[in-house]
BALUMLO-377397 format. One record per residue (C-alpha): x, y, z; residue in one letter. Coordinates in nm, 4 decimals. Layout:
REM BALUMLO-377397
[r [X, Y, Z], "a"] ...
***
This chain:
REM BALUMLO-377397
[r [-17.1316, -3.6826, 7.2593], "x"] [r [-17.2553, -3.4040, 7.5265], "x"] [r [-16.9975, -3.1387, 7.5161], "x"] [r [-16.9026, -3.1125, 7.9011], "x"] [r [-16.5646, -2.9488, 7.9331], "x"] [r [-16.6529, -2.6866, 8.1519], "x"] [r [-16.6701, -2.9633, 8.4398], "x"] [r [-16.4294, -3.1633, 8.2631], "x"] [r [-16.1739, -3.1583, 8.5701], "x"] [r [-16.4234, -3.2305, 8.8359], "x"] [r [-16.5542, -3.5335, 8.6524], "x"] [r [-16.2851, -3.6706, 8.5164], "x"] [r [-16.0071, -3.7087, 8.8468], "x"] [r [-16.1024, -4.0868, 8.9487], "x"] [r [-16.1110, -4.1395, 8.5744], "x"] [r [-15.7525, -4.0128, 8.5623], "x"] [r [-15.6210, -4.1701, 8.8640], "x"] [r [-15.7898, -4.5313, 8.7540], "x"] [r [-15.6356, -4.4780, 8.3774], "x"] [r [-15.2795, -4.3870, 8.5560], "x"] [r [-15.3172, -4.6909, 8.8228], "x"] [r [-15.3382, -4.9723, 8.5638], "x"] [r [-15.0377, -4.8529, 8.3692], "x"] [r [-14.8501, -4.8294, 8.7023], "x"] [r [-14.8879, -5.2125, 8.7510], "x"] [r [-14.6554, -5.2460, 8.4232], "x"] [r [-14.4075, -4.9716, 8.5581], "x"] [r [-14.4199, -5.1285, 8.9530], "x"] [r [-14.3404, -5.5095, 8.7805], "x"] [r [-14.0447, -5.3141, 8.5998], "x"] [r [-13.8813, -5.0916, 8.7957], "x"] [r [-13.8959, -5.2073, 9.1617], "x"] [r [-13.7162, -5.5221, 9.0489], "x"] [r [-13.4608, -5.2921, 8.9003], "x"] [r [-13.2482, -5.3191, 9.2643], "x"] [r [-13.2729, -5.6909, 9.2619], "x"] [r [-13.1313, -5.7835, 8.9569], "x"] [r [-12.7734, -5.8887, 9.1310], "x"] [r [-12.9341, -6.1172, 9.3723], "x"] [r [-13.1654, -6.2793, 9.1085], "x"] [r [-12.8122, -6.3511, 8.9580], "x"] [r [-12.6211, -6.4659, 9.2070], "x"] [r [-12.9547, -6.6977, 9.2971], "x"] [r [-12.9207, -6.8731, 9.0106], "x"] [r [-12.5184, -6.8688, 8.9109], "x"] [r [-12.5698, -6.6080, 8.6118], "x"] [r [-12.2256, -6.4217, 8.5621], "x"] [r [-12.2839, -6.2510, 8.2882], "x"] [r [-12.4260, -5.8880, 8.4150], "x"] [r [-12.5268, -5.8484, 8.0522], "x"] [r [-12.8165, -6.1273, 8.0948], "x"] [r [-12.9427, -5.9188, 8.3576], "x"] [r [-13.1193, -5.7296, 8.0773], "x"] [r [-13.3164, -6.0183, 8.0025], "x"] [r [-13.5503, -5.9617, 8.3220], "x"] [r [-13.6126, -5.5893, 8.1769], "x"] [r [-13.6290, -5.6189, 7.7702], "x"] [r [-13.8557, -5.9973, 7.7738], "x"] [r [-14.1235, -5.8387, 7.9574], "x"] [r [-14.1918, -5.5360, 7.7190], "x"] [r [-14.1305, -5.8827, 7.4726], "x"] [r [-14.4266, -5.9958, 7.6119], "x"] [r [-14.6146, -5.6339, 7.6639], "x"] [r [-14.5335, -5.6037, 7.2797], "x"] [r [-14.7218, -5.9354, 7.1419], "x"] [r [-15.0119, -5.8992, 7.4307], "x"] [r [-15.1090, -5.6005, 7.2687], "x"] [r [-15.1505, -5.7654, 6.9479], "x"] [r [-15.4110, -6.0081, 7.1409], "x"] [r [-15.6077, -5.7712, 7.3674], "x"] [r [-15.6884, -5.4671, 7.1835], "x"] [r [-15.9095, -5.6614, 6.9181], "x"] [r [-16.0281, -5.8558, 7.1230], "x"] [r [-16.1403, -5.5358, 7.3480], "x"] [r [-16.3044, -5.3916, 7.0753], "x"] [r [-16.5228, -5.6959, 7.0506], "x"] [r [-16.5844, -5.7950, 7.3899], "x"] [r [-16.5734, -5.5027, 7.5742], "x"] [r [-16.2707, -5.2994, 7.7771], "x"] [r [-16.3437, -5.4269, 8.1332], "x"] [r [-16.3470, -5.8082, 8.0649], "x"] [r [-16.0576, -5.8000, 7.8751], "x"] [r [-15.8299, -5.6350, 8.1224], "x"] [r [-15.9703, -5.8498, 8.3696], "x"] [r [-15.7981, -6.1862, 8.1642], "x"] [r [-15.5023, -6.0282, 8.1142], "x"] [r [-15.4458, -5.9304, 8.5014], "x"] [r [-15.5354, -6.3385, 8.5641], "x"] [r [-15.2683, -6.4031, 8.3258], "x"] [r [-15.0415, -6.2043, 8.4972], "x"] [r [-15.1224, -6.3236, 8.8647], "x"] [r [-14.9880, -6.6795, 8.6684], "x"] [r [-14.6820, -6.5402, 8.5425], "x"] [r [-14.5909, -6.4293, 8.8715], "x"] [r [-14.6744, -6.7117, 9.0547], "x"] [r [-14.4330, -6.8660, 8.7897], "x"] [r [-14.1850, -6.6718, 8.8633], "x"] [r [-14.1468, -6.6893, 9.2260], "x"] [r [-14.1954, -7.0808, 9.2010], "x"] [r [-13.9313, -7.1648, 8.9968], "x"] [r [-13.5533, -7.2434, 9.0100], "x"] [r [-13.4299, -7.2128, 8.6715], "x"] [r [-13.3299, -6.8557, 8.5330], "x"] [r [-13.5139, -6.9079, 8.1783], "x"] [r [-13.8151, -7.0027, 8.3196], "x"] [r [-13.7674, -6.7018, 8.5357], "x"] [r [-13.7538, -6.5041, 8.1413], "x"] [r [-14.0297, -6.6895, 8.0916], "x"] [r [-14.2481, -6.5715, 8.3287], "x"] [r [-14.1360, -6.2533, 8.2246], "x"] [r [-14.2615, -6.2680, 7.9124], "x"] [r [-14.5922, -6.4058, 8.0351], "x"] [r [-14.6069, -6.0895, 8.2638], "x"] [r [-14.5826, -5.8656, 7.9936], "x"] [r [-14.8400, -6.0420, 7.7753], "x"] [r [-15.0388, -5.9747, 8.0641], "x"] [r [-15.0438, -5.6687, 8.1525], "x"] [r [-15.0679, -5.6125, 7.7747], "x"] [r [-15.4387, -5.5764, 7.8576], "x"] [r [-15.4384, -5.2749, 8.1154], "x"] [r [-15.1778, -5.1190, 7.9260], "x"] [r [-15.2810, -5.0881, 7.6114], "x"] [r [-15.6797, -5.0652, 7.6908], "x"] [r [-15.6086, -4.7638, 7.9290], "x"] [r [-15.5126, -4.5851, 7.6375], "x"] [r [-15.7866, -4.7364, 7.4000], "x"] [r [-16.0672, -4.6505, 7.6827], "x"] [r [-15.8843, -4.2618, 7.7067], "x"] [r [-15.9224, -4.2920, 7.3407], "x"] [r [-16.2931, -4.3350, 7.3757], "x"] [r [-16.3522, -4.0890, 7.5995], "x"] [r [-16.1493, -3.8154, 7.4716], "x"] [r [-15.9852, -3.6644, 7.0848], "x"] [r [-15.7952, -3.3951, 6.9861], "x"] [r [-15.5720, -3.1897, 7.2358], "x"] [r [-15.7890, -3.2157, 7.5116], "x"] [r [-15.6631, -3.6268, 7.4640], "x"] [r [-15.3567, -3.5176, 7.4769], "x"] [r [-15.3746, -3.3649, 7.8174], "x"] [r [-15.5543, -3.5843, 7.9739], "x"] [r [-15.2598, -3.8857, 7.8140], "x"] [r [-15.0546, -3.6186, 7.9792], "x"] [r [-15.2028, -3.6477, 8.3576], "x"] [r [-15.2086, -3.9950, 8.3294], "x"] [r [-14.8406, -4.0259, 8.2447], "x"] [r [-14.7471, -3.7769, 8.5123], "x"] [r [-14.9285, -3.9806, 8.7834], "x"] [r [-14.7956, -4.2924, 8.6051], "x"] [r [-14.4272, -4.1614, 8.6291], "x"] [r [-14.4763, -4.1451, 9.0183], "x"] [r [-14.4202, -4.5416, 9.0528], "x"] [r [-14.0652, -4.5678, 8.9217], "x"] [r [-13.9855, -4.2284, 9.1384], "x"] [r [-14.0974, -4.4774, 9.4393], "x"] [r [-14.0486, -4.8649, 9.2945], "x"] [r [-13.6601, -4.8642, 9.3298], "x"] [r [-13.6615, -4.7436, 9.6689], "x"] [r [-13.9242, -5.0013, 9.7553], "x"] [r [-13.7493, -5.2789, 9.5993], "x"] [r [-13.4328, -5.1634, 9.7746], "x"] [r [-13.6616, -5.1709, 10.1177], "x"] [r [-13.7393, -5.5292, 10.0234], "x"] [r [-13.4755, -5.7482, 9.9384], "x"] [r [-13.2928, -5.5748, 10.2508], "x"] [r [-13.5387, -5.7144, 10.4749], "x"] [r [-13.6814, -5.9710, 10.2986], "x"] [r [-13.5651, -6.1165, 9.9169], "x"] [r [-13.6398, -6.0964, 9.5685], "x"] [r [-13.9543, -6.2917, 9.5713], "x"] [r [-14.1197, -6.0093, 9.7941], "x"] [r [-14.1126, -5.7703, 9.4997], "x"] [r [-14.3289, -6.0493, 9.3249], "x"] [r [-14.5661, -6.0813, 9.5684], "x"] [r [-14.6019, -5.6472, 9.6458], "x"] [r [-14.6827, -5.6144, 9.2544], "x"] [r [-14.9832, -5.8855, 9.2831], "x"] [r [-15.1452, -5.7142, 9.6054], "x"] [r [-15.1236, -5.3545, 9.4168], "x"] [r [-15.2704, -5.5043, 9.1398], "x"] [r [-15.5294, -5.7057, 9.3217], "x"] [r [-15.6234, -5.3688, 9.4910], "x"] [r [-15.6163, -5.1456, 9.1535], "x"] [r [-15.8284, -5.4264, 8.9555], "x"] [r [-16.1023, -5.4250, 9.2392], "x"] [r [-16.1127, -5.0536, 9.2115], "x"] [r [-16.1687, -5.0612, 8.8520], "x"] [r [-16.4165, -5.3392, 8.8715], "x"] [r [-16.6319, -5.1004, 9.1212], "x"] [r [-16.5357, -4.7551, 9.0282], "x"] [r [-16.5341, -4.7813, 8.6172], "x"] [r [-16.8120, -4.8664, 8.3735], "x"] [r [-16.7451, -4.9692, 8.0655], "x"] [r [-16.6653, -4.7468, 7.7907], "x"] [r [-16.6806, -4.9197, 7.4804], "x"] [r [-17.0754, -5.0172, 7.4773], "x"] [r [-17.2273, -5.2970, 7.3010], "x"] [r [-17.3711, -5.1332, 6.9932], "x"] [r [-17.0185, -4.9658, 6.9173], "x"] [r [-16.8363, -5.2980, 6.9515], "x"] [r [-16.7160, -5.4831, 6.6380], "x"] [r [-16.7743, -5.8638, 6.5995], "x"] [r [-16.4541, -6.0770, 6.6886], "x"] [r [-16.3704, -6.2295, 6.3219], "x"] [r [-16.0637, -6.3874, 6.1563], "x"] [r [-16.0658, -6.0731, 5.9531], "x"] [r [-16.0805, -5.8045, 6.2612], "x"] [r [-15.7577, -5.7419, 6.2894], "x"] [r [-15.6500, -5.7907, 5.9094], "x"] [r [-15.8968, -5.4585, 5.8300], "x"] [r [-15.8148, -5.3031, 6.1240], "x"] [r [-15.4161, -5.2794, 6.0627], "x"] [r [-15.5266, -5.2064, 5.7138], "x"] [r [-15.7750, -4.9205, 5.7932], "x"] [r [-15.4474, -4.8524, 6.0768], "x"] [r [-15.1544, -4.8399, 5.8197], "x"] [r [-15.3755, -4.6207, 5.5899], "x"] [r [-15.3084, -4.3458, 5.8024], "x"] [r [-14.9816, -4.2381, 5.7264], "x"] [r [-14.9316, -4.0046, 5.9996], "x"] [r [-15.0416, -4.2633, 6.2555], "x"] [r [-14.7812, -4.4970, 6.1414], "x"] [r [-14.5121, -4.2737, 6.1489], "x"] [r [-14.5698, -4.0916, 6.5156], "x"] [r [-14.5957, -4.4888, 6.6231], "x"] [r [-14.2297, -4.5328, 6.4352], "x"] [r [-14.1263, -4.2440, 6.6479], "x"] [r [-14.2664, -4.4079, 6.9610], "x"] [r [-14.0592, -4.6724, 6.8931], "x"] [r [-13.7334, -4.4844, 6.8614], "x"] [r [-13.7934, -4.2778, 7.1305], "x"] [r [-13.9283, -4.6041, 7.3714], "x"] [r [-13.6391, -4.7649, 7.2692], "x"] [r [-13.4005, -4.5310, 7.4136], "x"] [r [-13.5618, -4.5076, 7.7198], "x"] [r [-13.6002, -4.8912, 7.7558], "x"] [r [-13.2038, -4.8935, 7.6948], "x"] [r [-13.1518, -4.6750, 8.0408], "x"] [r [-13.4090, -4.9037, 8.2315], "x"] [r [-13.2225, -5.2282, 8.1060], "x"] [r [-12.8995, -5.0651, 8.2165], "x"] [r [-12.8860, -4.8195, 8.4190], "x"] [r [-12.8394, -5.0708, 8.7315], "x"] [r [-12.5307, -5.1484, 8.5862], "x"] [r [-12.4330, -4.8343, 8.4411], "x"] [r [-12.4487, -4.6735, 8.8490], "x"] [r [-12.4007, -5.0155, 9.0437], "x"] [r [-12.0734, -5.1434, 8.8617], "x"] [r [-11.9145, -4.8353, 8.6285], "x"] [r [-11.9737, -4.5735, 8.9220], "x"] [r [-11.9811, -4.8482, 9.2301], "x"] [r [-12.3225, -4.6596, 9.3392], "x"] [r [-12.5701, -4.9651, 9.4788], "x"] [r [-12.6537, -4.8186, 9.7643], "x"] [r [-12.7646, -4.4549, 9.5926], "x"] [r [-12.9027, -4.6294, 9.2743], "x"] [r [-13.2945, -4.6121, 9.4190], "x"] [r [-13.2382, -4.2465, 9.4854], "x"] [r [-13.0282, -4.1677, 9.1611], "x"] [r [-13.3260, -4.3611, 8.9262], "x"] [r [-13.5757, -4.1919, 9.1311], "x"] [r [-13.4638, -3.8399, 9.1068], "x"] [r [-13.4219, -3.8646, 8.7409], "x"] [r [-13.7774, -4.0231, 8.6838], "x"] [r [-13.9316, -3.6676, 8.8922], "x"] [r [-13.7475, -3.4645, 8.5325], "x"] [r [-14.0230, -3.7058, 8.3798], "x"] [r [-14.2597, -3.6084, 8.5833], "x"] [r [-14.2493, -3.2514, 8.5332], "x"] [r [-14.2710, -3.2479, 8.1939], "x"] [r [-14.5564, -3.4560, 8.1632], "x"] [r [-14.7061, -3.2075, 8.4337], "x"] [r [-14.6124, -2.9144, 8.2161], "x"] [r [-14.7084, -3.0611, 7.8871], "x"] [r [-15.1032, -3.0892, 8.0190], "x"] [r [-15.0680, -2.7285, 8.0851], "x"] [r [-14.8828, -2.6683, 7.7663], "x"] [r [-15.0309, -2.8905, 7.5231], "x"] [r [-15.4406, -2.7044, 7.4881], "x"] [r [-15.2167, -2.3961, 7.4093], "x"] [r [-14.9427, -2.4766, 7.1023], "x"] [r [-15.0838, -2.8281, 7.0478], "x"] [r [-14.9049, -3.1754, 7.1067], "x"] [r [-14.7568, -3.1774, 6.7303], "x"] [r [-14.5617, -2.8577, 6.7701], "x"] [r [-14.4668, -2.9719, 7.1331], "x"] [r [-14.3393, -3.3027, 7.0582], "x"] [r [-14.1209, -3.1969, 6.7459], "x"] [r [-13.9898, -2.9271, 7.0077], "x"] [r [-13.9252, -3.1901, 7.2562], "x"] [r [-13.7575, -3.4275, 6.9938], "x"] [r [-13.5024, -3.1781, 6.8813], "x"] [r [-13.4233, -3.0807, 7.2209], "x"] [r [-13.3959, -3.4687, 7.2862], "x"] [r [-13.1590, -3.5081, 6.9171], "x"] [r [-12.9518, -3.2067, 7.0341], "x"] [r [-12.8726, -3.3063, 7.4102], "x"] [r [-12.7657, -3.6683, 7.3163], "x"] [r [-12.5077, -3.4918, 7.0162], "x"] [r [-12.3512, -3.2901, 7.2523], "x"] [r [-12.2824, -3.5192, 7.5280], "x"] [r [-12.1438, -3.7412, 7.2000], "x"] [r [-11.9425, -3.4699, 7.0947], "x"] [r [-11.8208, -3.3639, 7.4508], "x"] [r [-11.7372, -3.7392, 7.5271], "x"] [r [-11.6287, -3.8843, 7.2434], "x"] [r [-11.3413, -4.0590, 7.4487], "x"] [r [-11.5706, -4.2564, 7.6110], "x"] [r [-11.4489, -4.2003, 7.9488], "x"] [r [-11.7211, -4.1489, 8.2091], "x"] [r [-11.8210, -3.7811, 8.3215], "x"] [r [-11.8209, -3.7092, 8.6685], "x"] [r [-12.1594, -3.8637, 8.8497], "x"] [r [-12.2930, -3.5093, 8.8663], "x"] [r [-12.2630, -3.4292, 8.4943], "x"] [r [-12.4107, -3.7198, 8.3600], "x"] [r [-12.7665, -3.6921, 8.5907], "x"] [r [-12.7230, -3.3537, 8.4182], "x"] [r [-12.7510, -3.5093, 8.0907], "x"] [r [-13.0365, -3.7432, 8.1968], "x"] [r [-13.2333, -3.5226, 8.3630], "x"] [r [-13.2541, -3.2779, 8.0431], "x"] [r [-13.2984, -3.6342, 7.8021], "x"] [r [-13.5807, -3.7081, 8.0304], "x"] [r [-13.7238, -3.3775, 8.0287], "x"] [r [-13.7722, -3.3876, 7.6816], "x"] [r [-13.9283, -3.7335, 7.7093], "x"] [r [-14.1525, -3.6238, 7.9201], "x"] [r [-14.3082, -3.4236, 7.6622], "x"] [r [-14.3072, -3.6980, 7.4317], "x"] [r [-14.4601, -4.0152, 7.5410], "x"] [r [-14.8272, -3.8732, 7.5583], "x"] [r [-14.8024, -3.7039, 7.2984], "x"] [r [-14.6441, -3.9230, 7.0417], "x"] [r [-14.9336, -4.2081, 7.2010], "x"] [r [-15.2175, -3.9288, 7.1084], "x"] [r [-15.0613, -3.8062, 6.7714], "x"] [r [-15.0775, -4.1908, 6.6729], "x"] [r [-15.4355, -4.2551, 6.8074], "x"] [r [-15.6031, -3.9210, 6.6858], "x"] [r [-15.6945, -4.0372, 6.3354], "x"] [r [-15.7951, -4.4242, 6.4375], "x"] [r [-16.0589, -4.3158, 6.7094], "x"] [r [-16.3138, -4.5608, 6.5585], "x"] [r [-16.0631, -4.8616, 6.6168], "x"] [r [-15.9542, -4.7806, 6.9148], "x"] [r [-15.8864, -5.1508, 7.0517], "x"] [r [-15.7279, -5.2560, 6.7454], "x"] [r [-15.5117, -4.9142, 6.6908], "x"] [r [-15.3638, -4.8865, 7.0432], "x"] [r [-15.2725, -5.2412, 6.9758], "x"] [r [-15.1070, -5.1601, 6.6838], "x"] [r [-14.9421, -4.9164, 6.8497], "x"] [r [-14.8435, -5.0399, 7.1116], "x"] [r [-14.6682, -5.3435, 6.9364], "x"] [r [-14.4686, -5.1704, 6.6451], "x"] [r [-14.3130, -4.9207, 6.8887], "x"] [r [-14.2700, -5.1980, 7.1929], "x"] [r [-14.1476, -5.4200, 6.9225], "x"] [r [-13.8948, -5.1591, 6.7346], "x"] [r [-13.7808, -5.0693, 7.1286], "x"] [r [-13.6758, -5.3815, 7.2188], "x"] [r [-13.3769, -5.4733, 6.9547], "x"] [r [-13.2859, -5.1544, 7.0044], "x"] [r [-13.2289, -5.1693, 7.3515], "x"] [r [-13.1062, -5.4788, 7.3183], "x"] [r [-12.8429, -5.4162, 7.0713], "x"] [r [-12.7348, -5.0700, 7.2272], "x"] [r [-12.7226, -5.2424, 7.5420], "x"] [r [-12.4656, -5.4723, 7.4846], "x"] [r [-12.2492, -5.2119, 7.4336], "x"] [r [-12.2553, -5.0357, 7.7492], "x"] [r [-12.0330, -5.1944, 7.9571], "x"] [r [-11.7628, -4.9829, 8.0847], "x"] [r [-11.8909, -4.6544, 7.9439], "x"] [r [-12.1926, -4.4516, 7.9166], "x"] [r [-12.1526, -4.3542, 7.5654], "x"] [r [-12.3008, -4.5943, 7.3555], "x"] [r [-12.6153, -4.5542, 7.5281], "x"] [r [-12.5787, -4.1390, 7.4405], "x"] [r [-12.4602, -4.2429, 7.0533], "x"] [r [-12.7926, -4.4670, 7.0303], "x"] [r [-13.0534, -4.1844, 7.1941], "x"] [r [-12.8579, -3.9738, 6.8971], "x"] [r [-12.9281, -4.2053, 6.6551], "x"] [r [-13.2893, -4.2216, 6.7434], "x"] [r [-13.3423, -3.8776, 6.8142], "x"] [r [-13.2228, -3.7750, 6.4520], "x"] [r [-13.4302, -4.0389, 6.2921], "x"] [r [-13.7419, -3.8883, 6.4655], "x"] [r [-13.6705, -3.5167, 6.4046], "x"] [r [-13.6723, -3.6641, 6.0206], "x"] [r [-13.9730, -3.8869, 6.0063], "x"] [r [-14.1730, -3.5564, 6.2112], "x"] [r [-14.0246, -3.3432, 5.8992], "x"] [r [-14.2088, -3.6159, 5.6958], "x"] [r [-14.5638, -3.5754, 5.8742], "x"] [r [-14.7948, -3.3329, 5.7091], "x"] [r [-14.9138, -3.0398, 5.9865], "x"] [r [-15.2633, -3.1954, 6.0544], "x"] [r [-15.5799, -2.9534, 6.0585], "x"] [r [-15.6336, -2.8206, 6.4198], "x"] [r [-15.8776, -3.1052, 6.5694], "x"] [r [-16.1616, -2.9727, 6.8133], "x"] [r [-16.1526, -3.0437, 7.1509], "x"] [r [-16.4211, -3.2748, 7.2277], "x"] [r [-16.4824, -3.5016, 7.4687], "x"] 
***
């Protein structure tokens, strides 16, 4: 392809911004609901703040298995229709979910939501993925996260806004208009980047060679290992950090603000990483970042150990520097894994994405059950995962430097 990086930039901002846009309708169904999650109980008699969870860890469930679905089928049909089925299964699920009266169905829906929105997930990346290798991937998985990260900085607060004026169900119906508008901007704005004569033809044994040509690629199996670990310690926060500042630091009214500063540490990084990354390379940054991540989570163990709650200021403290360090690992990790599977693209993001969503969710699971009236089970899991990923890094071989291309 035409080398054109010196107006790379210029070109490339609506691409960015589109890319960013349909990942934010997974983070919008997520986190603006986030502030709801006590009147969804009380609406339908659950007690147990535990089950609460459920509305957080079914729908990455869901985004786990879509992915499975989508991304062959993406490299056979095309990127553009294929996100456009999965957004009409979503616009179901919802409807679902505002319809019903019984709390599984409500899980239910869930879990539909996240198969759909399966599709722009994981084909954002697959379509970056055809665009883009090397570093120069990399940064641009980096401005797409950073603009991503902007929704959960702003989705509490706005879920906050609406169940005080309205209820629950309005968070429903705010994700289907923002998606509505971002799918009608992709369906004018974005051609199709996965062309006919590059597409593969949609047979029983697609996917079977695909994972095969996939899990030949050592390295790409392990950075999507580490995905997992490191998704799965961020997934335990999301499912609990309602209850972790709602009930064991009687914060409601400041949990919006709390969840939003600490999603801005996010942010940053993944602002600094596309500035960092053409420099020292995402390898060398994300190891960095995961022993930063391994060696924060220790300490707070160590300094905690009773299992008595810090003081509210300490512990953002703690978060905010965990966060950091994710920052500079969720593109990368997503790029490391990709690099070497650029000519499956559909098929390898699906991968991808469903090992690591799949790993993430018995982990948070698991780890959240635990955190009920302390924070430090969910600091002894992120240093359980943040040790295993320092390791399985050790076990990657240093790849040869990869041009930048687009």
């Amino acid at each position: 392809m035409q080398n054109t990086k010196p107006n790379i930039e210029k070109v490339n901002i609506e691409f960015i911004a589109l890319m960013a846009s349909l990942m934010a309708i997974v983070a919008l169904s997520i986190d603006a609901l986030l502030p709801a999650l006590p009147d969804i109980a009380s609406d339908f008699g659950v007690t147990d703040v535990s089950k609460n969870q459920l509305l957080v860890t079914m729908i990455f469930l869901g985004l786990g298995f879509g992915q499975l679905i989508f991304g062959p089928l993406s490299d056979s049909f095309g990127r553009k229709s294929i996100i456009y089925v999965g957004f009409l299964l979503f616009v179901f699920a919802s409807i679902l979910c505002v319809t019903t009266g019984s709390f599984e169905i409500l899980i239910l829906g869930r879990i539909l939501q996240g198969v759909g929105l399966a599709a722009p997930r994981t084909i954002s990346i697959a379509m970056v993925r055809d665009s883009y290798s090397g570093d120069y991937m990399a940064k641009v998985m980096s401005f797409v996260v950073m603009i991503f990260i902007l929704v959960p900085v702003i989705a509490p607060t706005l879920g906050q806004f609406l169940i005080t004026f309205y209820d629950w169900h309005s968070i429903f119906y705010v994700n289907l208009i923002f998606g509505i508008v971002v799918m009608f901007w992709f369906w004018k704005k974005q051609p199709e980047t996965h062309t006919k004569e590059k597409r593969t033809k949609l047979t029983p044994q697609l996917f079977i060679a695909g994972a095969k040509e996939f899990y030949r690629h050592k390295d790409a199996v392990a950075y999507t290992v580490i995905s997992g670990l490191i998704t799965g310690s961020f997934m335990v926060y999301l499912s609990t950090s309602q209850q972790i500042f709602e009930h064991q630091y009687n914060l409601a009214e400041l949990f919006p603000y709390i969840f939003a500063s600490l999603a801005i540490s996010v942010g940053f990084s993944t602002f600094i990483n596309s500035t960092l990354v053409i420099r020292f390379g995402m390898r060398r940054i994300a190891f960095t970042a995961a022993v930063c991540f391994s060696i924060i989570s220790v300490l707070y163990v160590i300094i905690f150990s009773s299992g008595v709650n810090p003081d509210l200021s300490i512990l953002v403290i703690f978060f905010a520097l965990q966060f950091t360090a994710i920052g500079f690992l969720f593109g990368n990790l997503r790029s490391l894994a990709m690099e070497p599977v650029g000519h499956i693209a559909g098929v390898g993001a699906a991968i991808n994405g469903f090992f690591s969503t799949i790993m993430a969710v018995p982990i948070a699971s698991f780890i959240g059950g635990f955190v009920t009236e302390s924070v430090l089970p969910l600091f002894i899991g992120f240093s359980i995962c943040g040790i295993l990923s320092v390791i399985l890094f050790l076990s990657v071989k240093k790849p040869i430097k990869t041009e930048l291309t687009q």
